[in-house]
GULO-257333 format. One record per residue: residue number from 1; residue in one letter; y negated, x, z of N, C-alpha, C in turn. Coordinates in steps of 0.1 Angstrom, whole numbers, plus 5000, padded with zeros to 4 digits. Last residue first. Layout:
N
vopa | lolo | nY | nX | nZ | caY | caX | caZ | cY | cX | cZ
NUM | A | Y | X | Z | Y | X | Z | Y | X | Z .
...
//
This chain:
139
vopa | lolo | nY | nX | nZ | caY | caX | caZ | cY | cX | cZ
139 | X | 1326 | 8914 | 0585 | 1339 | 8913 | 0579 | 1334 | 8902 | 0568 .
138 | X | 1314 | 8955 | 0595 | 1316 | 8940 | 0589 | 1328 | 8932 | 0580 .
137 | X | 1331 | 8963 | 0623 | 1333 | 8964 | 0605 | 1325 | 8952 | 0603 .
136 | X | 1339 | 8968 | 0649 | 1329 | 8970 | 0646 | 1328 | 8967 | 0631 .
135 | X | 1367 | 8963 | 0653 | 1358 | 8953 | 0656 | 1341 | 8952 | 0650 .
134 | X | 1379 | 8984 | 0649 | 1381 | 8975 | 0640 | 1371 | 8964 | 0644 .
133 | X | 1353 | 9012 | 0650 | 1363 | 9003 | 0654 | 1364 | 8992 | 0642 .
132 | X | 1333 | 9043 | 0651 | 1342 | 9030 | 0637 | 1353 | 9025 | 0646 .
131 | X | 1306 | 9054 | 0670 | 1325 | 9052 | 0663 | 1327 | 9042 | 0656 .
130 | X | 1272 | 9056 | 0658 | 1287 | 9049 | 0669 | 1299 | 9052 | 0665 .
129 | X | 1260 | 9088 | 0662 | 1262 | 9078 | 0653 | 1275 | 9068 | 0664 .
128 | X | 1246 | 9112 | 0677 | 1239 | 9101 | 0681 | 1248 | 9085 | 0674 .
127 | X | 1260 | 9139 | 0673 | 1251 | 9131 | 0660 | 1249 | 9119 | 0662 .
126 | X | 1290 | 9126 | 0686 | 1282 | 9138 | 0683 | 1274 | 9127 | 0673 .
125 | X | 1294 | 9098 | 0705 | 1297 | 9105 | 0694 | 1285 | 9114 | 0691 .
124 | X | 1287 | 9097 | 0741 | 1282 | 9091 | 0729 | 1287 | 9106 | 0716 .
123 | X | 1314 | 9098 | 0767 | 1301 | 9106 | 0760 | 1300 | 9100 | 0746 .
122 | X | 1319 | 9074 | 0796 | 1321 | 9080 | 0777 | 1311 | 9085 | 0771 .
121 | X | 1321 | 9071 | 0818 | 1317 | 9082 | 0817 | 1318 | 9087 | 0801 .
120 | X | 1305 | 9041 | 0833 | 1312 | 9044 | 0821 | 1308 | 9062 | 0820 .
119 | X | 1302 | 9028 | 0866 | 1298 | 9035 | 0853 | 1309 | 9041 | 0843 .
118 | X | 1317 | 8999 | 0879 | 1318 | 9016 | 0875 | 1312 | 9022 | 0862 .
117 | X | 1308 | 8971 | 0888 | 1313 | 8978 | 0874 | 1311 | 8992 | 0877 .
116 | X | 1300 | 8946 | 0911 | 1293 | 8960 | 0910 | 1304 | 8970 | 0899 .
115 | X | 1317 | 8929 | 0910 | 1303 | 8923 | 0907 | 1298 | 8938 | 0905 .
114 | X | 1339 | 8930 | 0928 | 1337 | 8917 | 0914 | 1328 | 8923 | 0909 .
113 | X | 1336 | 8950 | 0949 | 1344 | 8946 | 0941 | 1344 | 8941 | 0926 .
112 | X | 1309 | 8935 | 0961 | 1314 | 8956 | 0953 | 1322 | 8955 | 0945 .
111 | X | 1318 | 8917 | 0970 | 1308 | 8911 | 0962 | 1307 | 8929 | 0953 .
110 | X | 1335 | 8925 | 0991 | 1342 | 8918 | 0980 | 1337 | 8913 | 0965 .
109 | X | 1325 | 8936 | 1007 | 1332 | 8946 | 0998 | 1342 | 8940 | 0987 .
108 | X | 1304 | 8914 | 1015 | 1301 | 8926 | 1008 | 1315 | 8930 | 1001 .
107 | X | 1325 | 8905 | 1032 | 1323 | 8893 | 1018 | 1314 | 8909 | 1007 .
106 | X | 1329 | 8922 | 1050 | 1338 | 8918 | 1042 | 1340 | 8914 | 1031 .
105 | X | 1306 | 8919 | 1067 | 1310 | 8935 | 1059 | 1323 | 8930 | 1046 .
104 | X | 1304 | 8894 | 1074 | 1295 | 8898 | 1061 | 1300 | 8912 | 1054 .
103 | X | 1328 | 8896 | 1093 | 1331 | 8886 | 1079 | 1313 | 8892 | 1068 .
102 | X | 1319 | 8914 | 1109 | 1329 | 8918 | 1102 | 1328 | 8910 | 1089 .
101 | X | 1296 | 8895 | 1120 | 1293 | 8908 | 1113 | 1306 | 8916 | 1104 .
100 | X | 1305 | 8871 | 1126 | 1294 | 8873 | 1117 | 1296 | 8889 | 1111 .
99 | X | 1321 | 8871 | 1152 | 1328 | 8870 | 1140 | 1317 | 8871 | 1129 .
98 | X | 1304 | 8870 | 1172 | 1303 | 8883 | 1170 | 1316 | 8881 | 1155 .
97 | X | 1294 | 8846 | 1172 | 1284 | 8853 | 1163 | 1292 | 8864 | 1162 .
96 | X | 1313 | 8832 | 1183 | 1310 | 8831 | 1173 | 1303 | 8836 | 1164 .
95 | X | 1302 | 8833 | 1216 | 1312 | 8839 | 1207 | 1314 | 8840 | 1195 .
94 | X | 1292 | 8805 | 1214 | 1286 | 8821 | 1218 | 1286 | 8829 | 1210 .
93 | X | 1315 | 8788 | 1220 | 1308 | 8789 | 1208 | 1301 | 8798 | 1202 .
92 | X | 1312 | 8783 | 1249 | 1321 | 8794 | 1245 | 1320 | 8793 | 1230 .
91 | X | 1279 | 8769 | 1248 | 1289 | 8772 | 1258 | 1302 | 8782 | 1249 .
90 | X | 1257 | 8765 | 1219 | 1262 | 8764 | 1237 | 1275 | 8765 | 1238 .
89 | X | 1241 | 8784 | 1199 | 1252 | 8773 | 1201 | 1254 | 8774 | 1216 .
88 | X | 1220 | 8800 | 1193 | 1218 | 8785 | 1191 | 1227 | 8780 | 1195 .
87 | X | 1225 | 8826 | 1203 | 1209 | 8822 | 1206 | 1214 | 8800 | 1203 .
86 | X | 1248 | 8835 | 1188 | 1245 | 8836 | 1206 | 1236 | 8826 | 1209 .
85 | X | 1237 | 8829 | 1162 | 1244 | 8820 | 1167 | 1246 | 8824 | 1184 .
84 | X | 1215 | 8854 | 1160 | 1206 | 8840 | 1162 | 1219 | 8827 | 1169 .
83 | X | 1234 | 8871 | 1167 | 1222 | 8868 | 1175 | 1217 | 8854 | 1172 .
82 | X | 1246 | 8870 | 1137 | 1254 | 8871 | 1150 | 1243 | 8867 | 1162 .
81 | X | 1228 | 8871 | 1122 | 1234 | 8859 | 1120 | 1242 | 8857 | 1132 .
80 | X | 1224 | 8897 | 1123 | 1210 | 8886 | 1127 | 1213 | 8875 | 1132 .
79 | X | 1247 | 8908 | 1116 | 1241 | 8910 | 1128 | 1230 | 8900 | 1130 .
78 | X | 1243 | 8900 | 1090 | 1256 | 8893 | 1100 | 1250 | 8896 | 1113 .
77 | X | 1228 | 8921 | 1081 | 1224 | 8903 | 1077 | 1236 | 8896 | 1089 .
76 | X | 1237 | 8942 | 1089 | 1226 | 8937 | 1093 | 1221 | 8923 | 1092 .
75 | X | 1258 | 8945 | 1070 | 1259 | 8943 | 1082 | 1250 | 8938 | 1091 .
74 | X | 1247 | 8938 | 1043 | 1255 | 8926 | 1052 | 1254 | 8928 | 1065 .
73 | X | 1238 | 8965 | 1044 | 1224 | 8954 | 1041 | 1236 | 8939 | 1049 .
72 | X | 1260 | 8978 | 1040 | 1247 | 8980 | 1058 | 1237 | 8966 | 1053 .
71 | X | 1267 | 8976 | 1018 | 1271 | 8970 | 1029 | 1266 | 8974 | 1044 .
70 | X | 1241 | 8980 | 0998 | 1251 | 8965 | 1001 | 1261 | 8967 | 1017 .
69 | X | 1244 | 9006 | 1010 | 1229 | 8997 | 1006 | 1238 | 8987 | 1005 .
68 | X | 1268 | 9020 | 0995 | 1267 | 9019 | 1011 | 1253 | 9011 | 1017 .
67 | X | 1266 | 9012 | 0969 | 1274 | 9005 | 0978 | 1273 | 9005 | 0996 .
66 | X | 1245 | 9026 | 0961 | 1243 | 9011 | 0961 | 1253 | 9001 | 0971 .
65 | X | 1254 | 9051 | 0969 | 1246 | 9044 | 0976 | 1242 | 9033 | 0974 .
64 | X | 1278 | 9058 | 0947 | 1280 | 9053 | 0965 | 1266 | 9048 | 0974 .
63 | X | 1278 | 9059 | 0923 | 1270 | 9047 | 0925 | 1273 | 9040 | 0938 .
62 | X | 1291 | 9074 | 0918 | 1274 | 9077 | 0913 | 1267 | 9065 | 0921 .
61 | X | 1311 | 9092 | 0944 | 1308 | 9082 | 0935 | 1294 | 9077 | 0932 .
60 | X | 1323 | 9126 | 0944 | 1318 | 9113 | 0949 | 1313 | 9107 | 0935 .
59 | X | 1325 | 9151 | 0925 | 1337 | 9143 | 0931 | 1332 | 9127 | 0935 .
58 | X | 1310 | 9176 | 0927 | 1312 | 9160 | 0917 | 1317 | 9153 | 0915 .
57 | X | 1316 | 9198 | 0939 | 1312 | 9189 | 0947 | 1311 | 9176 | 0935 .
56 | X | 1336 | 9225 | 0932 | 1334 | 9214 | 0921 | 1326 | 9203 | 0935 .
55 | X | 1304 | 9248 | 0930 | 1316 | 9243 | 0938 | 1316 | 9231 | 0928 .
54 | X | 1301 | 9278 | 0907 | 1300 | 9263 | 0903 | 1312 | 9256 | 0917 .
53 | X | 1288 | 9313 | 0908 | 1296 | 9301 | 0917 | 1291 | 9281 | 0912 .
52 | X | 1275 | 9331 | 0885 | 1273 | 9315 | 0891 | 1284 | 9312 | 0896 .
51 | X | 1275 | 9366 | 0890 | 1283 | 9349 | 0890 | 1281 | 9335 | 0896 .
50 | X | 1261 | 9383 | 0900 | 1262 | 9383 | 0885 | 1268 | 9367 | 0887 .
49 | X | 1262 | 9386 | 0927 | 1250 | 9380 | 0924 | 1250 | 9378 | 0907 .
48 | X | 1290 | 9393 | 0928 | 1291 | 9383 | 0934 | 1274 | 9380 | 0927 .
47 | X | 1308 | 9419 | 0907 | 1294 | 9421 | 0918 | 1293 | 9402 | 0922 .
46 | X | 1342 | 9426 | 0915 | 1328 | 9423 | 0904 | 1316 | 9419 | 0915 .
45 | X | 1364 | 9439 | 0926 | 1350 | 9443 | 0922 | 1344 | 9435 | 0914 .
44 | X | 1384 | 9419 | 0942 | 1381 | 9424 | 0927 | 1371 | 9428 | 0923 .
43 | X | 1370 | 9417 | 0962 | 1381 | 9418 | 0962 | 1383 | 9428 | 0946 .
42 | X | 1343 | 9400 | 0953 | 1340 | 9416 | 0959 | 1357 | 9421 | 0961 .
41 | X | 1357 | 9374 | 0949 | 1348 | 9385 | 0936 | 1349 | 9398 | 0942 .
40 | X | 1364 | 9370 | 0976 | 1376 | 9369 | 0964 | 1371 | 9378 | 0953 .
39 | X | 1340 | 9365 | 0984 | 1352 | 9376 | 0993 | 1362 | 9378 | 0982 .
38 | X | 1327 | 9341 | 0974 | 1321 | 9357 | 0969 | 1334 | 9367 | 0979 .
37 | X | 1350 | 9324 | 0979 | 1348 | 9327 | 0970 | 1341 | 9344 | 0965 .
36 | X | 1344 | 9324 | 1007 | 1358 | 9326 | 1002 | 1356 | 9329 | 0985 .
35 | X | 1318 | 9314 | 1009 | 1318 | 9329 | 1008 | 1332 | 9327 | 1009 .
34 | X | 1326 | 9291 | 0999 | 1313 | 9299 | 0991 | 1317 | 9314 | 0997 .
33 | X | 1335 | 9276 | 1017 | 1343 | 9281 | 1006 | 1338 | 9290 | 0998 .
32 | X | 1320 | 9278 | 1035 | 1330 | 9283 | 1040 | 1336 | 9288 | 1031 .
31 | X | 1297 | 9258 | 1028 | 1294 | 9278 | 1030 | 1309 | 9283 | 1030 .
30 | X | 1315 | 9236 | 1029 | 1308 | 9242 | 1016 | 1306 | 9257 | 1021 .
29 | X | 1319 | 9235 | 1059 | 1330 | 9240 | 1051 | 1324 | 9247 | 1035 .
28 | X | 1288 | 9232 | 1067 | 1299 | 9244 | 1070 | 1308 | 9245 | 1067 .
27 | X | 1287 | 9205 | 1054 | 1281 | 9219 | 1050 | 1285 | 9230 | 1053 .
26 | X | 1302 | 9189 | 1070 | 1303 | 9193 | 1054 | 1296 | 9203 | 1049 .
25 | X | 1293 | 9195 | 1098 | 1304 | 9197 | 1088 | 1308 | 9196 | 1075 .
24 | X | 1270 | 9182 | 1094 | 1272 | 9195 | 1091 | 1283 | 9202 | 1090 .
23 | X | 1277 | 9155 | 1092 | 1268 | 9158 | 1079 | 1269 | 9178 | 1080 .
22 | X | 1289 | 9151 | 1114 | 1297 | 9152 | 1107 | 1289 | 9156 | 1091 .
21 | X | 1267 | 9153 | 1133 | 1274 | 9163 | 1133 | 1286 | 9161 | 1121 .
20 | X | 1255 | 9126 | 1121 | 1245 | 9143 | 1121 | 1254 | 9157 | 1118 .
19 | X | 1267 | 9108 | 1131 | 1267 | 9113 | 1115 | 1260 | 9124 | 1112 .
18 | X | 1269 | 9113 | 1154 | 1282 | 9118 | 1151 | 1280 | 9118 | 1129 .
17 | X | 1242 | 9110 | 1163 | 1249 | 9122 | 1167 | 1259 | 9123 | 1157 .
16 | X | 1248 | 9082 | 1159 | 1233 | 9089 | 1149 | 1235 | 9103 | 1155 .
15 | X | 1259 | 9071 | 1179 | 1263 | 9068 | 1165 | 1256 | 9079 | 1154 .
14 | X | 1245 | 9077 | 1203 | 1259 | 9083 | 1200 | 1263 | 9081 | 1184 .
13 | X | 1225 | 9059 | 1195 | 1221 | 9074 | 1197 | 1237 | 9082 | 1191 .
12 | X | 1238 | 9037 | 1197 | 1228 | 9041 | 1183 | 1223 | 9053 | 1185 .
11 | X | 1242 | 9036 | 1223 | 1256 | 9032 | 1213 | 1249 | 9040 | 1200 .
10 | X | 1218 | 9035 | 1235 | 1227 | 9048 | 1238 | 1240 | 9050 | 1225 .
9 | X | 1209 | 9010 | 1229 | 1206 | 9023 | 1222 | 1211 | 9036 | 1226 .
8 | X | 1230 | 8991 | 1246 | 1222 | 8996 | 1230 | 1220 | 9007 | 1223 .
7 | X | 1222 | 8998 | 1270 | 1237 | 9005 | 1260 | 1234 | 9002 | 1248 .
6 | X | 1196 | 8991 | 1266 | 1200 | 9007 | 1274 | 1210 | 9009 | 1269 .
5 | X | 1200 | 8964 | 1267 | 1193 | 8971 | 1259 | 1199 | 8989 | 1260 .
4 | X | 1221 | 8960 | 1289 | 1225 | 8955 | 1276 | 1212 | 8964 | 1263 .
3 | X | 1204 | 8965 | 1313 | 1216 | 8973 | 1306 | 1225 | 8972 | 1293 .
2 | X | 1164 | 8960 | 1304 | 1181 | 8961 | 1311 | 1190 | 8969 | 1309 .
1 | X | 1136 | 8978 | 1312 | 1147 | 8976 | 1302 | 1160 | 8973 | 1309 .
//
């Protein structure tokens, strides 16, 4: 194996460490607040196994893995695109590929942008029935 492979995957090791270790850091703050929480109940006597603890975690977005699926899917498409232009063009042209992978992460968060709509969080009128707009009437 050369040294171009070998930093390769040292680069994708290191990378696949730091989302590990930051994946547990989110967890160890969640426990963190959880038992700030049950310390707060037992504070005030109440028994801690009587109370659903609700953390608010519902914060993120419904529809963050379509986005982070679109843009790992560019990046990888730019990366190919990056290699294959190394591979086809001669002389300082090379270079060229490594402009591939920013510019697909780019056109992605632009194709997120336009094209990908935010879920609607409007709860449907009690009793299944639609709302009365002006639009809705017949005219």
């Amino acid at each position: 194996m050369d040294n171009g492979a070998a930093l390769f995957f040292l680069i994708l090791f290191i990378i696949s460490m730091l989302i590990m270790l930051y994946g547990m850091r989110l967890k160890a703050r969640r426990t963190e607040r959880l038992a700030d929480l049950y310390e707060k109940a037992m504070a005030q006597g109440l028994d801690p196994r009587e109370i659903n603890f609700q953390l608010d975690d519902s914060g993120g977005d419904p529809q963050g893995n379509l986005k982070a699926g679109i843009i790992l899917l560019a990046g990888t498409f730019g990366l190919f695109l990056g290699i294959w232009a190394a591979a086809a063009f001669p002389g300082p042209a090379r270079m060229l590929g490594f402009a591939f992978v920013p510019g697909m992460i780019g056109l992605a968060a632009i194709y997120i942008h336009f094209a990908v709509k935010p879920q609607s969080t409007a709860k449907p009128a009690p009793g299944g029935k639609q709302q009365e707009h002006p639009g809705n009437q017949p005219g």
